[in-house]
N, C-alpha and C positions, 0 to 999 in steps of 0.2 A: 695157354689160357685155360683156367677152370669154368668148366661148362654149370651154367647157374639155370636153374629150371623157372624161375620167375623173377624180374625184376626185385629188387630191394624195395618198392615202393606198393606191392603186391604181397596179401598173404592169401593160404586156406583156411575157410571157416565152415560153419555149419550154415545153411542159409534158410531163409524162409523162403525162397524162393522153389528151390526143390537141392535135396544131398549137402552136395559140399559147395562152395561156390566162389571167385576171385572177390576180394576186399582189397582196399587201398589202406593200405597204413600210413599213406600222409595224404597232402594235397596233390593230386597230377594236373597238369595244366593243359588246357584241349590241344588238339594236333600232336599231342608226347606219340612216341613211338612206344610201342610198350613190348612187342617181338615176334619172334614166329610163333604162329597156332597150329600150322598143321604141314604137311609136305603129302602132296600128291602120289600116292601110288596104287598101282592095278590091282597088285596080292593083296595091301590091306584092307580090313574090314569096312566097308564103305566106299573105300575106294580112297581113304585117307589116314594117314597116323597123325594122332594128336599129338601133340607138343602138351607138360603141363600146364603152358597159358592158354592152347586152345580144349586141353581136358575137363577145366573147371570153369568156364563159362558157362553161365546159364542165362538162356532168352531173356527177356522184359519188353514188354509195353514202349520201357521207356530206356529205350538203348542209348546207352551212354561211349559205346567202342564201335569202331568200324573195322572193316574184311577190307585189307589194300590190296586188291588188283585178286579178287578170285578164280581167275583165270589162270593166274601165274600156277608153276610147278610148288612153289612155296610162298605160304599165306601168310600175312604177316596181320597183325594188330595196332591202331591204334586209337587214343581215345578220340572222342566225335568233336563237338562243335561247344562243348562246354566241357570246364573244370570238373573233376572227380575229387571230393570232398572227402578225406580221411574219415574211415568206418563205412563208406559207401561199396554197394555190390556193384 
């Protein structure tokens, strides 16, 4: 299986929000699974390695993804409790 660094329904863009930042290129629908962000380790910087899904998120006011089970050894993403609208960060 070819390992894909971000959904087909996910690109990077430049954002207003801050750098570069997750975009939907189409419509996702709430509760989608969207995949792992990060995997827990000691050595890494933080104490975690990013995944490109959990590399290019960036905060909002008005959070649109959730953190599944951040306790887990790996963190996974998915969208919240409403639709992510194609062109949306």
């Amino acid at each position: 299986m070819l390992y894909k660094p971000l959904p087909d329904s996910l690109t990077i863009k430049e954002s207003t929000i801050q750098g570069l930042g997750l975009f939907a290129v189409e419509r996702i629908p709430a509760d989608r699974f969207l995949g792992m962000g990060w995997i827990k380790a000691e050595l890494a910087h933080n104490g975690v390695w990013r995944t490109p899904l959990g590399g290019f998120i960036n905060h909002s006011d008005t959070t649109n993804c959730v953190k599944v089970d951040p306790s887990s050894l790996y963190i996974f993403l998915t969208v919240g409790d409403n639709d992510i609208e194609a062109g949306e960060e």
